[in-house]
N, C-alpha and C positions, 0 to 999 in steps of 0.2 A: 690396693688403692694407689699406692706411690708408683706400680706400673703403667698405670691406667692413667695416669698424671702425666708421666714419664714423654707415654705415650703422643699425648696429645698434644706438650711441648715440643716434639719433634714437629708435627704434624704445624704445627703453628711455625715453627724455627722453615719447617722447607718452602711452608706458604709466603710467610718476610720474604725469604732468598727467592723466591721466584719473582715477587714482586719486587724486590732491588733491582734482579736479574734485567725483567721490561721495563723500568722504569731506566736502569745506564742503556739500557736498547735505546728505547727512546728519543733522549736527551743527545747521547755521545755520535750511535753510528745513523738513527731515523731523522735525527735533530733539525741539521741543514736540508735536509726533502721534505721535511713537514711545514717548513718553513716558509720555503721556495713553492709551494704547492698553490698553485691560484685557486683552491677552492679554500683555503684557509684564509678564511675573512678576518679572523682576531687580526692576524699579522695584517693582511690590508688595511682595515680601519687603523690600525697604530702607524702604520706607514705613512699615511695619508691623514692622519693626524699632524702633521710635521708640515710647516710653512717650507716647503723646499726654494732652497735658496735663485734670486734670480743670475740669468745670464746677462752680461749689458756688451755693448758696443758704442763706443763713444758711452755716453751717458743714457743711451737708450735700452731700456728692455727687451731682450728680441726674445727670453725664456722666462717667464712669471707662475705663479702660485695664488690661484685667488680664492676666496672663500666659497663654496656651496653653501645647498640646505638641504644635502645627503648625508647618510651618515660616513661619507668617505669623506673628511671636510673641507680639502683642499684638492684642489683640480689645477694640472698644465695651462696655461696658455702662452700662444707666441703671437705676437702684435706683428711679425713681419713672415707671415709662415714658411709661405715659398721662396723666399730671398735667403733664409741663411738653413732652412729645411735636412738638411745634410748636414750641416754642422754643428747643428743643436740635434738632430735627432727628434726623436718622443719621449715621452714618460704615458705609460698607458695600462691601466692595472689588468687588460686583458692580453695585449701583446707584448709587456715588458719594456724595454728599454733600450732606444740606441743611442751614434755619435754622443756626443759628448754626457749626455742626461747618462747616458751607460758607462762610461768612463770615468768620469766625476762624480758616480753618483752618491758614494760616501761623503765626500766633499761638501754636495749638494743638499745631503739630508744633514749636515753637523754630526756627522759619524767619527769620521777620524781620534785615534786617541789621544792626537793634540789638543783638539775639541773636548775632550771630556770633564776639565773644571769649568769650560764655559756654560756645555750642559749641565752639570751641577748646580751651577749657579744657577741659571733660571730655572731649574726644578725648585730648587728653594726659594726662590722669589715670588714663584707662582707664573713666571713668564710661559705662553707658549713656545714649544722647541721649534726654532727655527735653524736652517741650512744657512750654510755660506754663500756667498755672491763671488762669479764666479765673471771676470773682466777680459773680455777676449779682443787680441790682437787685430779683427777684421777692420778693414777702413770701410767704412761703409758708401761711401761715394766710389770706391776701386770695387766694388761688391756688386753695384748697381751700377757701375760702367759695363763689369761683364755680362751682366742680367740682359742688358739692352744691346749689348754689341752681339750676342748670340742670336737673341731676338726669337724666334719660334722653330729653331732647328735645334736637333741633337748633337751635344757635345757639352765640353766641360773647359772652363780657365781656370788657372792656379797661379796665383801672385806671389813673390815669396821678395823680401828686404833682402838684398845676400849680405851683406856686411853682420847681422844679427841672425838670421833664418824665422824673421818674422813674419808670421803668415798675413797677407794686406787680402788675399780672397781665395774662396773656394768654391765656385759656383759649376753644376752639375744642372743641365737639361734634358729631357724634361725632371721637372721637379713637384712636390705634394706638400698640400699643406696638413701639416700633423696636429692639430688640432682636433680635425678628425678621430685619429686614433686615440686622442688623450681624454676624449668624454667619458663621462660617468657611464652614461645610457650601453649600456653591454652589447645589445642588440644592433645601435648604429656604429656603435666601432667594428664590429664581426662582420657587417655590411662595406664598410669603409674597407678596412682588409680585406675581404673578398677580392671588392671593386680594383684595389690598386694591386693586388699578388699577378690578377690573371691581366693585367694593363700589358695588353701586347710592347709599349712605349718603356714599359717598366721604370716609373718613376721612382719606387723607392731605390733605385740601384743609383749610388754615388758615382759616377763617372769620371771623379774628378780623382779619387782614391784606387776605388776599387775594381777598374775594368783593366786588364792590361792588353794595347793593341801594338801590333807593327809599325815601328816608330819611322819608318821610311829613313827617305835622307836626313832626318833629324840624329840619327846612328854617324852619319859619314861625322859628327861630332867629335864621337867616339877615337874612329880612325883613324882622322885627325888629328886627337890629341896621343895616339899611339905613337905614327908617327915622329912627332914632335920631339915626343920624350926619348925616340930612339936617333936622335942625331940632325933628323931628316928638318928643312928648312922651308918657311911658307914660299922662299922662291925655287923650291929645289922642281925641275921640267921634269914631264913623262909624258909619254909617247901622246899622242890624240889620234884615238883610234874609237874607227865605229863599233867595232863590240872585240869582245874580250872572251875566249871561252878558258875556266878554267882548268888544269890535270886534273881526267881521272874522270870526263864526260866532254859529250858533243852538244851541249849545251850552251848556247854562246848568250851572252850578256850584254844589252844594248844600252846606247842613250834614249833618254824620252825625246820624241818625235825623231828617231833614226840619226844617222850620220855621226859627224863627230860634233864634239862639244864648243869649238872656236874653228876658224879659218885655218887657223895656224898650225904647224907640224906639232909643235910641244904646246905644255900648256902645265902651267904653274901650279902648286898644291893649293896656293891660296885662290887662283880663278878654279881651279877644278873644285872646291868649296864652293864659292861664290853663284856658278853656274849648274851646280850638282851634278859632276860628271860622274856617272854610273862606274863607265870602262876603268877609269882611273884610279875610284876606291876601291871596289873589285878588285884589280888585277894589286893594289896597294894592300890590301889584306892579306890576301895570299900571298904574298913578297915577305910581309913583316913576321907572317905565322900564327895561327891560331893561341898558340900561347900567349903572344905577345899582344892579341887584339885582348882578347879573353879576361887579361890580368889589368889592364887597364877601364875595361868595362867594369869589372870586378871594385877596380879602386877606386870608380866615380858612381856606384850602389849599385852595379846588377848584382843578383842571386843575395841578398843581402835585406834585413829586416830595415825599413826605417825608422827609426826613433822619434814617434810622432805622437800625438795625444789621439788620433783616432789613428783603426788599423789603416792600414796602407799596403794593396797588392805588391809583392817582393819583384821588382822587374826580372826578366831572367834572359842568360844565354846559357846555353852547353856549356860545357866544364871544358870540351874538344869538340874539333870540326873538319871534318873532311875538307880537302879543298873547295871542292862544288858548295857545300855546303855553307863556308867561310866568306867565299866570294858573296852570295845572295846576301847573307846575314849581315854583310859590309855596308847594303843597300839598303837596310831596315826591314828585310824580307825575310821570309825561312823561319829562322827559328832564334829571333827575335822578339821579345816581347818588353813594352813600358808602358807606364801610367803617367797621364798627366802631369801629375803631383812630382814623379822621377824627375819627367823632362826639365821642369820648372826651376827643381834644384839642382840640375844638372846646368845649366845656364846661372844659376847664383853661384855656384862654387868658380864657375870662368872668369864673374864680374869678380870677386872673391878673390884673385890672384891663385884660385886653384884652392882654397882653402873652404871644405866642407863646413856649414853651420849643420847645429843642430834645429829642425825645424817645429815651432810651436805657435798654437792659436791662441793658447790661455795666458794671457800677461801675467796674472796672479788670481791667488782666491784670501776672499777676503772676508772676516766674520761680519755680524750683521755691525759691529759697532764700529764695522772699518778696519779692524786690525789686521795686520798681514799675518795670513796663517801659511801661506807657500807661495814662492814664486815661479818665476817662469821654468819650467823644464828646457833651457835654453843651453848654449854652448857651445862647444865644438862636435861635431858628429866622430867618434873614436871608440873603436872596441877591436878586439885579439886580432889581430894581423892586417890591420889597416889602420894609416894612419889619416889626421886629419885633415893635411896634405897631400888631397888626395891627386893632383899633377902639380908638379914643380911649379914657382911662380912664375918663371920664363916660355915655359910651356903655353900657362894662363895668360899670360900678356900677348903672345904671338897669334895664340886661339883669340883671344879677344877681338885682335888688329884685323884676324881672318875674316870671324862674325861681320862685324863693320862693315868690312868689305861684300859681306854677301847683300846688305841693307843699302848699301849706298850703289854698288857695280852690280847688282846679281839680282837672284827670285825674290830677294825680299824686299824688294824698293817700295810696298805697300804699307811695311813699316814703318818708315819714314818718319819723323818730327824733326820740324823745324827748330835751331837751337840746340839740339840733343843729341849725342853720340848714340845713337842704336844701335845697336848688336846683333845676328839672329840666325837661325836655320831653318828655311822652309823644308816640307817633307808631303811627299803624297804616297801612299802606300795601298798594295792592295789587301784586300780581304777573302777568301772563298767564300765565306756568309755573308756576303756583303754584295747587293749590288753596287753601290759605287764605288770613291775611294774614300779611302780615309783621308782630311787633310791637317798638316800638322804648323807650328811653324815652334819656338822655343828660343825665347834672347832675353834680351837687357835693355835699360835704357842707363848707362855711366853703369855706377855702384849703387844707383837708388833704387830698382825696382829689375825683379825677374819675371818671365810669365810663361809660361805656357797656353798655349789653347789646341784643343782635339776636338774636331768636325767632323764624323763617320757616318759612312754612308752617305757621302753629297758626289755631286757632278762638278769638279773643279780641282783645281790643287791648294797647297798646301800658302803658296805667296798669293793667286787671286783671294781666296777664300779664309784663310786661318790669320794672315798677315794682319789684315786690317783689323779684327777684332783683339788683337794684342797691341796695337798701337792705338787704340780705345782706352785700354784699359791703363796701357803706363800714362795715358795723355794725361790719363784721371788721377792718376798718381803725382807728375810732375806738376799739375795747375795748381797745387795746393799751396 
């Protein structure tokens, strides 16, 4: 009898242990994919039980929470969908979550563990759990300058304060309104993404972050401030010559529309800026050395993460570059790549005295009662082997006088404001996949405003076409 007991304790003792066994399965390693799993409804209705906290701009909502009469009970909406679309993202229980709704989205639900006597509290009150509100840097008048200076072409502007690395706009064309994707109805969201995946135009694609193209002359920046840093002076002459071939190929390198760049035998590093002399950055790259162009790209964020509240494509060059190679790359071509977003802050660090910010859209996040729960991810831009200074302030100052000079003497006189020290570098660059060009331009107005703007695939350059939509956007900025 006491075997037979014996027995069946066992038998009960292995049945527990298997069932502890799948239950820590479970919980420990199944836990987070059960979770994550869109067919587990528990978790969405309690997700969407949660008043998720709004986005504002000024005082305006551009990211809200509003009540249904489903059992999912709160639903996204954005009152200004395709204006800030990219930088609020979606919230969508079939597609998930992007820009900021996916980045903040702890923040947004009242997650965070700072957050946790606040949700205690209203669990014991009896309050509904509500998210944080979440107060974003965009000026919305610099927002909807760029909306309308872009007007119904593809391309992308990026505003950025340099004194702070405040972000004043991020507008990306074409763009979607995500509301779409943030409906209850499963059916017409699945329809909605269909519709915008196969959008030859591809609206969901950030332009302003996440494309990185051939910066053109917006590069001789770069060179420039290579240069600079290596002794070299905005009056220091070189040769003026119709093209340039570098060591090591028969490949010769011209100016745009042939000849030389000026009248004149020599011609100054600052007009060779001004007028975007090809020969002369060229044949300046390969003089200074790849290491030395390399390491300065490097120090002003190529090959480098950006420290941003949404991702941001890493600009990039070669680590090393052949001569021929070096030459082209000098000209924004080869093997060359930036974004937008780079350029933009690459022009706020010049306004900047050379001094990288760190760049953010979220001023702070704030609980529902107002309280400051985090502030700005703001500061200097500074991690292992680069510093914040990222070119000397003499460097920035001469670069600065260069800009000017390309705004006032040079491509970029479409930039122009009346009143206002402008700054800037136009850029037209080609593409293989591209029938046109891309056009670029990237400056300043004083220390108040940077911008960028990228127009790909148009018939024009970078000072007809990119120019005047940057001086839109800071106009918008300085009338204020």
């Amino acid at each position: 009898m006491n075997g037979q007991i014996r027995r069946v304790a066992l038998v009960m003792m292995v049945v527990f242990a298997a069932l502890l066994v799948n239950l820590n399965i479970l919980q420990l390693v199944r836990g987070p994919d059960l979770v994550d799993n869109p067919a587990n409804r528990r978790v969405l209705v309690a997700q969407y039980g949660i008043e998720r906290g709004p986005m504002l701009v000024d005082d305006a909502e551009v990211a809200r929470s509003v009540e249904t009469d489903d059992d999912l009970e709160y639903q996204r909406e954005y009152p200004e969908p395709e204006l800030y679309a990219h930088v609020t993202g979606y919230d969508s229980f079939v597609q998930g979550r992007t820009g900021l709704e996916e980045t903040y989205n702890d923040a947004l639900m009242g997650a965070p563990s700072e957050m946790l006597a606040q949700n205690l509290t209203e669990l014991l009150i009896g309050r509904d759990a509500r998210g944080n509100t979440l107060r974003l840097t965009v000026d919305p008048r610099v927002q909807e300058a760029a909306r309308t200076a872009l007007a119904d072409r593809t391309g992308a502007v990026v505003a950025i304060e340099p004194g702070t690395g405040r972000v004043l706009a991020a507008y990306a064309n074409p763009t979607y309104d995500p509301n779409r994707l943030s409906s209850h109805d499963g059916g017409a969201v699945q329809d909605a993404w269909e519709e915008l995946r196969l959008d030859p135009d591809l609206p969901l694609l950030d332009r302003s972050t996440r494309v990185l193209y051939p910066p053109g002359s917006v590069f001789k920046i770069v060179v420039a401030a290579a240069a600079l840093e290596q002794g070299l002076q905005p009056e220091t002459a070189f040769d003026n010559i119709e093209s340039y071939t570098p060591p090591g190929t028969e490949r010769a390198i011209t100016n745009s529309g042939g000849g030389t760049c000026t009248d004149d035998e020599t011609i100054t590093l600052a007009r060779a800026l001004a007028v975007s002399c090809n020969t002369v950055f060229a044949k300046l790259a390969v003089d200074l050395g790849d290491d030395v162009v390399i390491d300065t790209a490097q120090r002003l964020g190529f090959n480098r993460a950006i420290p941003y509240d949404l991702p941001v494509a890493s600009s990039a060059i070669p680590t090393e570059m052949a001569d021929p190679a070096l030459a082209q790359s000098a000209i924004g071509q080869r093997d060359v790549r930036m974004t937008a977003f780079h350029a933009a802050m690459t022009a706020a660090t010049i306004a900047n005295a050379g001094r990288a910010q760190r760049p953010f859209v979220v001023a702070d996040v704030r609980s529902p009662s107002g309280r400051l729960v985090q502030g700005p991810a703001d500061g200097v831009w500074r991690e292992a082997g680069f510093s914040e200074q990222a070119i000397s302030a003499r460097t920035a100052s001469q670069l600065r006088d260069m800009m000017i000079g390309v705004v006032d003497q040079g491509t970029g006189g479409p930039a122009q404001i009346g009143g206002s020290e402008v700054g800037g570098k136009t850029g037209t660059a080609d593409d293989p996949n591209l029938e046109g060009s891309i056009a670029w331009f990237a400056g300043f107005a004083g220390n108040d405003i940077a911008v960028a703007v990228v127009l790909p695939d148009v018939e024009g350059g970078g000072g007809s076409l990119a120019a005047p939509v940057a001086r839109e956007v800071m106009l918008a900025w300085l009338e204020q």
